[in-house]
N, C-alpha and C positions, 0 to 999 in steps of 0.2 A: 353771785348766788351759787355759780356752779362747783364753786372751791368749800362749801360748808360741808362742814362734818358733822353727820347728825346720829353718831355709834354711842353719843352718852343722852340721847331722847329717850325720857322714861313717862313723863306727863306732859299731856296736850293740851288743849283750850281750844275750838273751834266754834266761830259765828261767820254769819254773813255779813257783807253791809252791801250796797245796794250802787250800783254802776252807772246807771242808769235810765232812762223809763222803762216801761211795757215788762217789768218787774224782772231787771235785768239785773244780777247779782254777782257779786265775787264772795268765795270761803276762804278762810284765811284760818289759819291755822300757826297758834303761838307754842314755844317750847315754856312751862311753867316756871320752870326752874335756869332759866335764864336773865341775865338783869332786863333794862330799860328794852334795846334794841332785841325783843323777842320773837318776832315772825320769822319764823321760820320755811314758809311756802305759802303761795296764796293760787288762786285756780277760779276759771270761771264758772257758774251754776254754782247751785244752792242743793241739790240733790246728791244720792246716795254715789255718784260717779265720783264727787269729788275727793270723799273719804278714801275710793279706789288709788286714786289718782295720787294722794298724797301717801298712798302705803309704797306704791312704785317709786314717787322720790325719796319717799326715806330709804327703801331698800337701796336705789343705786348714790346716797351720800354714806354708804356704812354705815345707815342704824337697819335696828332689827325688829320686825312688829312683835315678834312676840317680847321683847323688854318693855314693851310699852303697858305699864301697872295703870292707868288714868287718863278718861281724855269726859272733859268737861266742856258739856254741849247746851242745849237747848232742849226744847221738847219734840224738836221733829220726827218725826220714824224713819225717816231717810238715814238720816246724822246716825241716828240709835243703832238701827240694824247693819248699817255701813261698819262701825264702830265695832260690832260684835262678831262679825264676819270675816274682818280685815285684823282686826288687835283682838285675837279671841282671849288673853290673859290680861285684858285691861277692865278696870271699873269703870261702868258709866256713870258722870255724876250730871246731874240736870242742874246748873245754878240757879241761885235762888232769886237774881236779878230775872230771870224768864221765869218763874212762876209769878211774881208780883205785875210782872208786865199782862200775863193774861187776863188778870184781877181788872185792871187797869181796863185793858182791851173791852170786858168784859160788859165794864162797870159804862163807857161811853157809848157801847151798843143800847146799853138799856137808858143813859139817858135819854140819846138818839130817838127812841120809840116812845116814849113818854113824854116827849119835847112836842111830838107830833099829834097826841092826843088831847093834850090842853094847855095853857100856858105855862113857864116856867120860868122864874127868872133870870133876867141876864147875867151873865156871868159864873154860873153855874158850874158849863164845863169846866173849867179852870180851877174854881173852886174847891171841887170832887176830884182832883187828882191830887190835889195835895196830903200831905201829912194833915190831921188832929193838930196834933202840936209841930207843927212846920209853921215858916214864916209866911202866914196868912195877913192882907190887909184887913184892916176893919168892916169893909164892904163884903172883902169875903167869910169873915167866922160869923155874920149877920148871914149870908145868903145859905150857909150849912144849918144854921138854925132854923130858918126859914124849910128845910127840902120836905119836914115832915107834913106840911100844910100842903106845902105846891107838890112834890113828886116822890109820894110816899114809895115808891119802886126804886128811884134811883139812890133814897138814902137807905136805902136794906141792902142795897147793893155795893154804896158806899161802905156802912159798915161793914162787910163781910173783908171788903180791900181792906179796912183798918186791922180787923181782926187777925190778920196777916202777921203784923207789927208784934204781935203780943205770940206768935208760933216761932216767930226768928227772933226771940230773948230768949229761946230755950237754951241751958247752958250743956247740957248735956246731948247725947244722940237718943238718948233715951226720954227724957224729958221730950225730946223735939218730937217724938213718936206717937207721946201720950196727948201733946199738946194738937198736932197734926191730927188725932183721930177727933177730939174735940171740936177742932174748926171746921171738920169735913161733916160731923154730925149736924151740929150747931145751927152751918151755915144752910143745911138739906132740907133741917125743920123751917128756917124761914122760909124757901123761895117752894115750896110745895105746893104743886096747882098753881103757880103762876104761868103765865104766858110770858108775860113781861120780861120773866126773872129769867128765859131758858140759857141767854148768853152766861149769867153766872153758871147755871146749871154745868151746861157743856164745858166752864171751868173747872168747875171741881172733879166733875167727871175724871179731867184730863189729869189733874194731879193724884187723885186715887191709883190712877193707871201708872203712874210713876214714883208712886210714894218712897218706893225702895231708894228710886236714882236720888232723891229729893233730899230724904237722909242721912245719905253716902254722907255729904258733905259737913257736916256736922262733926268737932272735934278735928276739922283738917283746915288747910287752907288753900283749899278747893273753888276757885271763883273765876268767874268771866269778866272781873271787872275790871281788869286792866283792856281787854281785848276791847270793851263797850268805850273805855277811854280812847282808846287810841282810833276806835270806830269813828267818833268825834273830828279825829285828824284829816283821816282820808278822805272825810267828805269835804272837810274843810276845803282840802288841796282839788278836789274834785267841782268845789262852787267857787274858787279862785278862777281854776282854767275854764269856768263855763261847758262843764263837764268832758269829756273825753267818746271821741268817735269810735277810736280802737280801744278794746277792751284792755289788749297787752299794755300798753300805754299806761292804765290806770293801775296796773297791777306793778309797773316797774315802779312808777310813785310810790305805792307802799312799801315797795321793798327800799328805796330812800328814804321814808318817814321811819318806820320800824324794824328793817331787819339789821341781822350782826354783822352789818359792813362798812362801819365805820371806819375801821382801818385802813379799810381801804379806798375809801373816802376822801381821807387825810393825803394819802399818798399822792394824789391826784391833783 
């Protein structure tokens, strides 16, 4: 890792995944514009040090933060303002796999409390996180039908995640804008004066607040979703070894699963 050259880094991709317990994290941090093998640095925490941290390694491989035009994150304020402070010529883009995840988030908080106030059928959770038209059993397009009777809160809350699906077929940036201000109206008039609904609430809240980052990506190909793939990996190798005592440890594993060292690899 110490022989990489990182003076052609112009777009980034940074997420966490998670080390292990007591909400113990590695950032990792991918070059976009690289093939398969794209990690480029990974670092412990989850906070705004880490953006620091990897501006200091790209400066001592010969890259330069101000070439850096994009770095696609999440919704943290850590990540964001890290981001803005350290690559002050870079766009922040929020992908669109972390606004549906909040939805998501969102939506199992309020079943969680509705579950608790009267019955609800089994299988529900499960249910509620899927697509409309995703591969649902028969048991489950029965138990959606069913939510308006049993947990009239969690399928308001449901649809609002569906509602999602119908904001990311915008084909334009501009479409995504008009359709985005729709879903934010839309979804406000349902959950108003609910108690129940405040975890959606404090969703939408969170993407008004980001709406600009949210848009960026529209018309690019701007995504986290390699990063959430290969996030899959590291845990993989991470529940193979029955997780890892040293943090370094689990960070050299990434840099064998994902980064540009193959070559050197071979050599070997």
């Amino acid at each position: 890792m110490d022989g990489l050259d990182l003076s052609f880094v112009h777009r980034i991709a940074v997420d966490e995944t998670a080390s292990g317990k007591w909400h113990r994290y590695v950032t990792v941090f991918m070059d976009l514009d690289r093939g398969k093998r794209s990690v480029i640095f990974a670092t412990p925490g989850k906070g705004k040090e880490t953006i620091s941290a990897f501006c200091r390694h790209l400066k001592s491989h010969g890259g330069c933060p101000e070439n850096l035009t994009v770095a696609v994150c999440d919704m943290s304020k850590a990540f964001i303002s890290g981001i803005e402070e350290s690559f002050p010529n870079s766009e922040t883009v929020v992908d669109w796999f972390h606004v549906v995840k909040q939805f998501n988030t969102a939506l199992d908080q309020v079943r969680r409390k509705e579950s608790r106030q009267g019955s609800m059928p089994s299988g529900v959770r499960w249910a509620v996180l899927k697509a409309a038209d995703g591969e649902l059993t028969e048991h489950q397009k029965a138990l959606l039908a069913e939510l308006e009777d049993f947990a009239k809160d969690t399928a308001v809350a449901w649809r609002i995640k569906e509602m999602l699906r119908w904001v990311n077929m915008a084909v334009t940036s501009q479409a995504a804008s008009w359709r985005l201000s729709r879903f934010i109206n839309f979804a406000s008039d349902l959950i108003r004066n609910n108690n129940n609904l405040t975890p959606v609430q404090r969703a939408l809240k969170t993407v008004e607040r980001h709406r600009d980052r949210i848009l960026a990506r529209w018309g690019n190909d701007y995504t986290n979703a390699r990063l959430e793939s290969l996030n899959g990996l590291f845990q993989a190798a991470r529940a193979r070894a029955r997780g890892y005592r040293n943090i370094n440890t689990f960070i050299t594993m990434i840099y064998l699963i994902a980064a540009p060292i193959d070559h050197i690899l071979k050599s070997t």
